[in-house]
C-alpha positions, 0 to 999 in steps of 0.5 A: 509519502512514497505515493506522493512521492512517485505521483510527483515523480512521474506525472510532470515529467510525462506531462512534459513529454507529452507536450514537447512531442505534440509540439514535435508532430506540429513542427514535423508535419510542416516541415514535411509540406515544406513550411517554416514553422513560427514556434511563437504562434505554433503556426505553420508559414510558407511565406516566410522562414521563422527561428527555432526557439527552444521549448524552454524558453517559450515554456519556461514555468511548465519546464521549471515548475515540472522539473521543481516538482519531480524533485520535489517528489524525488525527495518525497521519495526518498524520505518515504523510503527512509522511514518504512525501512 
């Protein structure tokens, strides 16, 4: 159960950085060529400048489904603790 409870734990929350900061290299690189980046088609723009919007709201199921998961595993965690001690 401790086991599963660290995998739960740990991997979507890397899984999730990993995302947020790919998509963080994208918007930095055409930020440094002098673009707008269009975050709806992960496309870099020179014609036109587009809004931010934030990571949640265009991913909102991995978000919520990670963050579900880790404390789900938070909890698996705990309960394996509770019971080898």
């Amino acid at each position: 159960m401790l086991k599963l409870g660290l995998l739960l734990l740990i991997v979507p929350c890397v899984l999730l950085m990993g995302g947020y900061i790919y998509e963080y290299s994208l918007v930095d690189s055409c930020r440094a060529q002098g673009g707008s980046f269009d975050y709806l088609r992960q496309l870099c723009d020179d014609s036109q400048t587009h809004p931010f919007i934030p990571f949640m709201m265009r991913h909102p199921l991995q978000v919520n489904g990670g963050m579900l998961l880790a404390v789900v595993g938070l909890c698996c965690c705990v309960v394996g603790l509770y019971k080898r001690g």
